[in-house]
C-alpha positions, 0 to 999 in steps of 0.5 A: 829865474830873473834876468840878471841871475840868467845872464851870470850863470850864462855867462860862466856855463856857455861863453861863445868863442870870438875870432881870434880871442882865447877862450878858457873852460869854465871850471865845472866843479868850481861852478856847480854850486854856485850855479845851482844856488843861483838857479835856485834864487837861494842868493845867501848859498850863492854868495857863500859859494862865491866866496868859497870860489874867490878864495880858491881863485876859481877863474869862471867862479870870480867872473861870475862873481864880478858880474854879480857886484856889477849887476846886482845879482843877490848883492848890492851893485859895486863896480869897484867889487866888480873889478877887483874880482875881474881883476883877480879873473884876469890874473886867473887865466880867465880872459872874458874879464877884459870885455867886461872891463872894458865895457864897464869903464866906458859907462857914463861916469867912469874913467873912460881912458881905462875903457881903451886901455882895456880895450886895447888888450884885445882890440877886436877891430876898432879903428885905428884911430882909437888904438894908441900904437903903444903896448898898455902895458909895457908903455903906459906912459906913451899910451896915456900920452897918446890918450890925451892927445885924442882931440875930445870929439874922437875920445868920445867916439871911441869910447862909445865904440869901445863901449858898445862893441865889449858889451856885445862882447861880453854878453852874447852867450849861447841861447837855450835852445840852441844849447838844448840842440847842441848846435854849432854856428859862426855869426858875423857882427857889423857894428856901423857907429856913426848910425848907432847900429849893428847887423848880424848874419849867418857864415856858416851853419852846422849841428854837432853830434846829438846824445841819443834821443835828440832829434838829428836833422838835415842842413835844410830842416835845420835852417828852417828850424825856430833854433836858428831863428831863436840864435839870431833873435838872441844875439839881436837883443844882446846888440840892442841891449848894448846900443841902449847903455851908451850915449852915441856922441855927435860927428863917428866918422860915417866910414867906421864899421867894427867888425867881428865873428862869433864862433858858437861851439 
């Protein structure tokens, strides 16, 4: 299975929770044959399904369906297909569009206002700075205003932060050997802009009931257990991944430190 299929099916199937956000089931039926066309690599029964779920309104099946125009999986990449269908997630239910709206805004380009303004539906611990105090969607008037405001070496700041951070946010998911586990665990990111860097550690570990058959193992032979190592690697990769997608400006203010947990379940 390429990476880009991998990384839609990914993120439908096994999306972590982060602290303080919403998370939304994926909807088994309305993915089961996507996921199966995907895995597959049959991209025309994969587009077939997607469209079968656009029309029912699937919120997981249009999310996926968006990171497909947005990566190019089976598809020509078009961003403005992708976020329509993030558009139609969101409206859905389905509140992982907005990472990816954001995220997807802030790349070299684009309308980098829209990536705050997303940004700012679930600001996820970016300084204050780059958070207008007016609602995005109630006061869009004065939260444009603010916008321009932003003397232009603070815009491009937050944006990249904005960038990276929901781009982390929207593409760590559950790696397949702690899935295969069944593990559980909360990591804590520290994103420090000014160095273009992001450091992960452990809060807590623990193991969820096993089906039988799976070995069950202790707190210490868990920790020592290539899972862990495995879980640490992946979401390392995912944080190097989104550091290499956005141009770091000159002058963060060294202080700044973006901070959040991720809660696999």
């Amino acid at each position: 299975m390429s990476r880009p299929i991998y990384l839609a099916l990914m993120l439908a199937l096994a999306a972590p929770a982060w602290a303080g956000t919403d998370s939304l089931a994926p909807d088994p039926k309305g993915l089961a044959t996507v996921t199966a066309f995907l895995a597959s690599g049959d991209c025309p029964g994969a587009v077939g399904a997607i469209k079968e779920g656009i029309k029912s309104r699937h919120p997981a099946v249009l999310l996926v369906a968006g990171t497909m125009f947005e990566e190019g999986v089976c598809v020509k990449p078009d961003w403005d297909k992708a976020v329509n269908l993030y558009l139609l997630a969101d409206a859905a239910g389905n509140r992982s569009a907005i990472p990816r709206l954001a995220a997807g805004y802030a790349v070299a380009g684009r309308e980098h206002g829209l990536a705050l303004w997303w940004a700012a539906h679930r600001p996820l611990n970016l300084p204050a700075a780059c958070v207008p105090a007016a609602d995005p969607e109630k006061q869009q008037d004065a939260f444009n205003a603010a916008l321009e405001r932003m003397p232009p070496a603070l815009f491009q700041a937050c944006v990249y932060i904005a960038g990276v951070t929901y781009d982390v946010m929207a593409n760590v998911e559950f790696p397949p050997d702690a899935a295969r586990y069944r593990m559980s665990g909360t990591l804590a990111m520290e994103f420090i802009p000014a160095e273009g860097a992001i450091n992960w550690r452990y809060l807590r570990r623990g193991d969820v009931e096993r089906p039988s058959g799976v070995r069950d193992m202790g707190k210490e032979q868990f920790e020592e257990h290539r899972i862990e190592n495995s879980l640490m690697t992946y979401v390392k990769q995912k944080g190097k991944a989104a550091l290499a997608r956005y141009a770091q400006p000159a002058g963060i203010d060294p202080a700044w430190r973006v901070r959040a947990t991720l809660a696999f379940e």
